[in-house]
KOLLUM-530673 format. One record per residue (C-alpha): z, y, x; residue number from 1; residue in one letter. Coordinates in steps of 0.5 Angstrom, whole numbers, plus 500, padded with zeros to 3 digits. Each point is the difference from the previous one (the first is absolute). Example, Ala and Ser with C-alpha at 12.3 -4.5 7.8 and 13.67 -1.06 7.14 Angstrom:
<rs>
516_491_525_1_A
498_507_502_2_S
</rs>
This chain:
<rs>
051_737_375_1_X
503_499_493_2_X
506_496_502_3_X
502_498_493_4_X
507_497_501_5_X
501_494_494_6_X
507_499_498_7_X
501_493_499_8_X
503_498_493_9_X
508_498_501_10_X
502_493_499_11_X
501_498_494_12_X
507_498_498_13_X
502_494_496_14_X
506_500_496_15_X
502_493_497_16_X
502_500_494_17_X
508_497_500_18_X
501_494_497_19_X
505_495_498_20_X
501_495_506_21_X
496_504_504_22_X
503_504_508_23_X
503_505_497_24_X
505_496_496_25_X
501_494_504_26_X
507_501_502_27_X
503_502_493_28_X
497_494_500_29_X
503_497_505_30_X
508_503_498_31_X
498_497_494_32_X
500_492_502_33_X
505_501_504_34_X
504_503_494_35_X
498_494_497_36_X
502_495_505_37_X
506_503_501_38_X
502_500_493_39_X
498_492_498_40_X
505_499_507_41_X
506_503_497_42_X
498_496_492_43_X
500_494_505_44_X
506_501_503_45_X
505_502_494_46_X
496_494_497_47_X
501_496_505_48_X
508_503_501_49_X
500_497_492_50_X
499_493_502_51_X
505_501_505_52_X
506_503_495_53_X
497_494_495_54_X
500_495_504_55_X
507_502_503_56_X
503_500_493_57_X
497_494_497_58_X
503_497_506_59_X
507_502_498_60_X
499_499_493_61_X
498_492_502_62_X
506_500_505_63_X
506_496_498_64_X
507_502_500_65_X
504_497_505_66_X
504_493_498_67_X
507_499_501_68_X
503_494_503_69_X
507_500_498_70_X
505_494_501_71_X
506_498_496_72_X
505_496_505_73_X
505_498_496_74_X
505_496_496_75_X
499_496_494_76_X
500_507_496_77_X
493_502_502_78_X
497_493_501_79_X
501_499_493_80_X
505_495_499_81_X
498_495_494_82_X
493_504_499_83_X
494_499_500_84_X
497_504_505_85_X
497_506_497_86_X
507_502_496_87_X
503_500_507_88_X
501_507_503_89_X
495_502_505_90_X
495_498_495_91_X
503_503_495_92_X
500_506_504_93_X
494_499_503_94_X
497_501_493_95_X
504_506_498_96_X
497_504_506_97_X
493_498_498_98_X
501_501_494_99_X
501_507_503_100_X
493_501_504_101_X
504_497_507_102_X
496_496_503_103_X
506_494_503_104_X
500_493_501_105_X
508_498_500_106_X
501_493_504_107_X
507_496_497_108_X
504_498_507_109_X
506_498_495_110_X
503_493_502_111_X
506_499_495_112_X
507_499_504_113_X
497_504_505_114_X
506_505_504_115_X
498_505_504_116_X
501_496_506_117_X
495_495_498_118_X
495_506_498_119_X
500_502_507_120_X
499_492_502_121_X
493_500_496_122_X
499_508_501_123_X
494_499_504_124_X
495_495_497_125_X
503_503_493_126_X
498_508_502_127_X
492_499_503_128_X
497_505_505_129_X
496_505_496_130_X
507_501_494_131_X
500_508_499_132_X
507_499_497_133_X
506_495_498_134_X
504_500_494_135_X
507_497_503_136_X
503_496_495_137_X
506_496_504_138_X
507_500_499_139_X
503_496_494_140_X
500_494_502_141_X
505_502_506_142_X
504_504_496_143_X
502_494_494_144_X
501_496_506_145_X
506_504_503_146_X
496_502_506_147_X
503_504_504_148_X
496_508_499_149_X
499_502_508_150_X
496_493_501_151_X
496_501_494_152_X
499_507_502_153_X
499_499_508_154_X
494_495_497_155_X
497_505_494_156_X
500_505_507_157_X
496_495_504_158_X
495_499_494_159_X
499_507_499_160_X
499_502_508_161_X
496_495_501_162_X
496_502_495_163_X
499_507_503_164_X
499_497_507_165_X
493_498_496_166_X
499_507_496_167_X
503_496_494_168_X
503_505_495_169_X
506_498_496_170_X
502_501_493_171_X
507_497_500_172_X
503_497_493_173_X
507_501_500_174_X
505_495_497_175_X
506_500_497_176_X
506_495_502_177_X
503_496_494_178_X
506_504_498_179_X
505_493_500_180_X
500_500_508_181_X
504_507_500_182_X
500_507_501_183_X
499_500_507_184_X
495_494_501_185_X
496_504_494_186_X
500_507_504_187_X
498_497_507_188_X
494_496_496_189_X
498_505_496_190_X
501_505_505_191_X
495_497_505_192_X
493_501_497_193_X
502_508_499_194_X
502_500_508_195_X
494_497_502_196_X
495_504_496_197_X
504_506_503_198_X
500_497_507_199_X
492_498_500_200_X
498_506_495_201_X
497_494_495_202_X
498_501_493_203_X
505_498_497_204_X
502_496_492_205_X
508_499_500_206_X
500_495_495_207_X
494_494_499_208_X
503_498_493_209_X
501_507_498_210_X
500_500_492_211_X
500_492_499_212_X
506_498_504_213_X
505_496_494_214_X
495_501_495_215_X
499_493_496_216_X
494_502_497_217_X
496_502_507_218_X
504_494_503_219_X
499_493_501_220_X
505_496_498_221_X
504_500_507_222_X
501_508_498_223_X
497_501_508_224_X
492_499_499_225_X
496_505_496_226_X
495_497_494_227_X
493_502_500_228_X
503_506_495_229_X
505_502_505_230_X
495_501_506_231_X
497_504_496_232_X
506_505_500_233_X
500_499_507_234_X
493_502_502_235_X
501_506_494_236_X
507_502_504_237_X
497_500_507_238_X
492_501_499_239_X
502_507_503_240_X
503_498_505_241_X
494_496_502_242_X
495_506_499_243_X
504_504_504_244_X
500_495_506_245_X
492_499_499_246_X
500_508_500_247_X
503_500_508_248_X
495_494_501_249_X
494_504_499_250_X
503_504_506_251_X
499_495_504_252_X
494_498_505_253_X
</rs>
């Protein structure tokens, strides 16, 4: 017998063609989308992010400064005696400082006539809760009456502690005695101002009429209260002053 042994033909193999899309490429495919999507998550976030920056700038830009509330407790001299109310110097001073790009609103608690003990008497209901600072103006009226200097300074004391006891900071307007009423009265008096500002470590101006004072052009005809002109030259002598004070204000809470 003839075995005739038939070798059966190998299978064929089929090799696929690549293509694009097809098993081979699929995961580049895949690192591909994950890229993209990795990428379109960081353009939102810096977009996002933008917003944030732009948003918080415009706020800042929208956000008013702060306002000053000064009061003026006074005399005759800062209520404007014999003036209209907008020659008076807190107003007066109030514009000078606008006009500067401070914002500030003054109030006038000047009364005419008033001493230092009627300043204290009234000072509660004349410097309001929410007053960032008070400009005292007190003290002339004691000394053209003769008062003696240690009560007019036991009362301007009083005013200025109190004041701090309510976190009120103080500038303190100093003054000059008339210089008929003697050497050693006008040493006492004047000296009192500078003792207290020393003592409680006020800002401190030593003379409220400082470049009008026996002046007939500034004055008015009793030579004691400032024309409109002559509280222009106060407020030009002490506006200094007043911003170096607004400066430690802005220091507080």
């Amino acid at each position: 017998m003839i075995l005739t042994f038939i070798q059966s033909p190998s299978p064929t193999r089929t090799v696929s063609r690549p293509e694009w899309g097809g098993s081979q490429l699929r995961p580049v495919a895949r690192y591909g989308r994950i890229a993209a999507l990795v990428q379109s998550l960081v353009a939102a976030f810096a977009a996002a992010l933008a917003l944030i920056l732009l948003a918080n700038g415009m706020a800042q830009a929208q956000t008013p400064p702060r306002t000053f509330k000064l009061v003026v407790l006074g005399d005759s001299l800062s209520a404007g005696y014999n003036l209209p109310a907008n020659a008076a110097f807190p107003a007066v001073l109030e514009q000078a400082l606008r006009q500067k790009g401070i914002a500030i609103e003054i109030a006038n608690a000047g009364v005419s006539g008033d001493t230092v003990q009627g300043g204290l008497d009234r000072l509660d209901w004349s410097v309001p809760d929410g007053t960032d600072g008070v400009i005292l103006e007190l003290g002339a009226n004691d000394a053209l009456r003769g008062f003696d200097p240690a009560a007019t300074e036991k009362a301007l004391e009083e005013i200025i502690t109190r004041l701090r006891a309510r976190k009120i900071p103080v500038l303190l307007a100093g003054m000059y005695a008339p210089r008929n009423l003697g050497s050693d009265y006008a040493t006492r008096y004047d000296g009192m101002f500078k003792a207290l500002a020393d003592k409680y470590g006020l800002v401190f101006y030593p003379f409220f009429l400082d470049g009008i004072a026996g002046d007939r052009k500034l004055n008015q005809p009793d030579l004691l209260h400032p024309t409109a002109e002559g509280v222009r030259v106060i407020v030009e002598r002490i506006l200094p002053t007043v911003e170096r004070f607004l400066e430690t204000l802005r220091t507080q809470p």
